[in-house]
C-alpha positions in Angstrom: 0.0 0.0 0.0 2.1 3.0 -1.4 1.6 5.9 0.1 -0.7 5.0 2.9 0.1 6.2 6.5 2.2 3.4 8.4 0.2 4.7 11.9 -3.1 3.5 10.8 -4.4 0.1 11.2 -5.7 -1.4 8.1 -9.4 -1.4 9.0 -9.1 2.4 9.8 -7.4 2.5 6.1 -10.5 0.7 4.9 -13.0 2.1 6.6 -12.2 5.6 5.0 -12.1 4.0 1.5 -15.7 2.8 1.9 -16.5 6.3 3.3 -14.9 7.8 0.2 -17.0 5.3 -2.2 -20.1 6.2 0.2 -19.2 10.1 -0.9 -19.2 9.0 -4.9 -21.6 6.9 -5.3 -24.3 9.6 -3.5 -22.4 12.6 -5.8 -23.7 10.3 -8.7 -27.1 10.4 -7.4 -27.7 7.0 -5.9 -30.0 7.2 -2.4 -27.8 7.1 0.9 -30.0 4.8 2.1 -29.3 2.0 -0.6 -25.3 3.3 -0.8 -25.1 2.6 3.3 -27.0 -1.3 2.8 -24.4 -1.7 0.2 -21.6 -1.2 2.2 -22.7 -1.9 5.0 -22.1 1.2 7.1 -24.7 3.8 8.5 -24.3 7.1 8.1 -27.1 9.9 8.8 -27.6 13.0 6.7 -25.8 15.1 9.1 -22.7 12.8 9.1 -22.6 12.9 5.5 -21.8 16.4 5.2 -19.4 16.3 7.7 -17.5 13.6 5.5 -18.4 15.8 2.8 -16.7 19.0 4.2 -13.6 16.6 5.2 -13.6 15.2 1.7 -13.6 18.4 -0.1 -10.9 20.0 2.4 -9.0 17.1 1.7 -8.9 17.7 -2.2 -11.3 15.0 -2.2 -9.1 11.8 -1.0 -9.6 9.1 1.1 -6.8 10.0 3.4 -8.8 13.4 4.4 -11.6 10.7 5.6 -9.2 8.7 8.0 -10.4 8.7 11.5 -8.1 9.2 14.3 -9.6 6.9 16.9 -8.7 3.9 16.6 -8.3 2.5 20.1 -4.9 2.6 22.2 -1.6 1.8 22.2 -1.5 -2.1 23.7 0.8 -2.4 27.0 0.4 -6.2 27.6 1.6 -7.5 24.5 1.8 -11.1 23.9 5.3 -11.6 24.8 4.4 -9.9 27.9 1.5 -11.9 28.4 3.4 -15.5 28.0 5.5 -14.5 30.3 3.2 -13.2 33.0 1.5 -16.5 32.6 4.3 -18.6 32.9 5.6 -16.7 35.8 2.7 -17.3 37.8 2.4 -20.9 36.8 5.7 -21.3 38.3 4.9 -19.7 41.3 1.1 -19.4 42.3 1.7 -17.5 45.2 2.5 -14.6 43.6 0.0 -11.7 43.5 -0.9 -8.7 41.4 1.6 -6.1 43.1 4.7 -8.3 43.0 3.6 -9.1 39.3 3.3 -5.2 38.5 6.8 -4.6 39.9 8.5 -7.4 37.8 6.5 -6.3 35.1 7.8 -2.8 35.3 11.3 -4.2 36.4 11.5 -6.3 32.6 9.7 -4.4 30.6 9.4 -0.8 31.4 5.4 -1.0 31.4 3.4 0.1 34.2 0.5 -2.4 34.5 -2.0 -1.9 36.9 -3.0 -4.8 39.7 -6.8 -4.2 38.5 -5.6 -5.2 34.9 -3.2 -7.5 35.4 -5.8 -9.7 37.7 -7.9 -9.3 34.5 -5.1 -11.2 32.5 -4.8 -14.0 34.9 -8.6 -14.3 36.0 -8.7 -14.8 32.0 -6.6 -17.8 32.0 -7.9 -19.4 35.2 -4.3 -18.3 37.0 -5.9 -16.3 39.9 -7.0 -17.9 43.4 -10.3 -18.1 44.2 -12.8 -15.3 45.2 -12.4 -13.8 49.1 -10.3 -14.4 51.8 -8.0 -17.6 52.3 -9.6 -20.6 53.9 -8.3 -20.5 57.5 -5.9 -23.3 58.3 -7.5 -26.2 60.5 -7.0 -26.7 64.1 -4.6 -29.2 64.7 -5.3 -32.6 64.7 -5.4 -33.0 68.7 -7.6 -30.1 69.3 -10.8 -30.8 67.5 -14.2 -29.6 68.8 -15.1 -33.3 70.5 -11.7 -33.1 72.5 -11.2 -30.3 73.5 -11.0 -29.5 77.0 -14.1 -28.0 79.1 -14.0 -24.5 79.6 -13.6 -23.6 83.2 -14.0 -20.4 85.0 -17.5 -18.0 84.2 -18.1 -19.8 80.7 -17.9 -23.2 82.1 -21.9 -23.1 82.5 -23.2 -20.6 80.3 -25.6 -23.5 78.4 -27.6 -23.5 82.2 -29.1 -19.8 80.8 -30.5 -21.1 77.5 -32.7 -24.1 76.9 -31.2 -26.6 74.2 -35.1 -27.2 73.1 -38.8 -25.7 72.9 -39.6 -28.4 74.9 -37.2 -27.3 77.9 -39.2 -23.9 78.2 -41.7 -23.8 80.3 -44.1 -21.5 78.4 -44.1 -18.9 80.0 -44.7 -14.9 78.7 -46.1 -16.5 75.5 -49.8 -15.6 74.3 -51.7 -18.9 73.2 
């Protein structure tokens, strides 16, 4: 493609040359309506004369009809991403600030936590939702042998009945 700006993706490229066959083909008369089903864009009357006014400031080339927004510049690219995901497959117990650091450290980009918990949540890298299961009691400690509590606790189940049927009834309104 001689001549065509190296900064624009190809679909940008394209998209102005259908918007510059749009501008034609409704200068030779046909309806906007049946131009826009052709090429499958939609375009308003008010839109069209802005293209219009673009395409005649232009001296009436496509390159006057290339739009600037395309999207942004990509931070995590693929090399970046192969190796964040094979970092943290070697070593799960690294988290989203150390990563950013590394990241930085490497290659000179500043991810942030937010984004680069995005990457891993989409490859099934990150731990699970909330806070980490608390670790068991040890083995000799378990509810069934542990010892009675002594001092004021050591009777507190003599205040409250263990059953409807322990209540005597009383206070209630039948």
């Amino acid at each position: 493609m001689e001549g065509v700006p190296v900064d624009y993706p190809i679909a940008v490229i394209e998209k102005a040359k259908r918007m510059e066959q749009l501008l034609q083909r409704v200068d030779a008369g046909e309806s906007l309506a049946d131009v826009c089903a052709d090429l499958g864009v939609l375009v308003n009357e008010k839109r069209l004369a802005t293209l219009q006014a673009r395409y005649e400031a232009g001296d009436r080339t496509w390159k006057a009809l290339l739009d600037g927004r395309f999207g942004h510049e990509q931070k995590a690219h693929s090399a970046l991403r192969a190796w964040l995901y094979e970092r943290k497959e070697q070593d799960e117990t690294l988290r989203a600030p150390q990563l950013a650091g590394e990241i930085e450290e490497k290659y000179g980009v500043r991810l942030s936590e937010g984004h680069i918990n995005y990457l891993l949540r989409k490859r099934g890298l990150t731990a699970p939702p909330g806070r980490p299961y608390k670790k068991p009691p040890p083995a000799e400690t378990t509810p069934e042998t542990a010892p009675e509590p002594t001092g004021s606790l050591g009777q507190a189940g003599a205040f409250f009945p263990r059953s409807s049927e322990a209540r005597d009834g009383a206070g209630r309104d039948h």
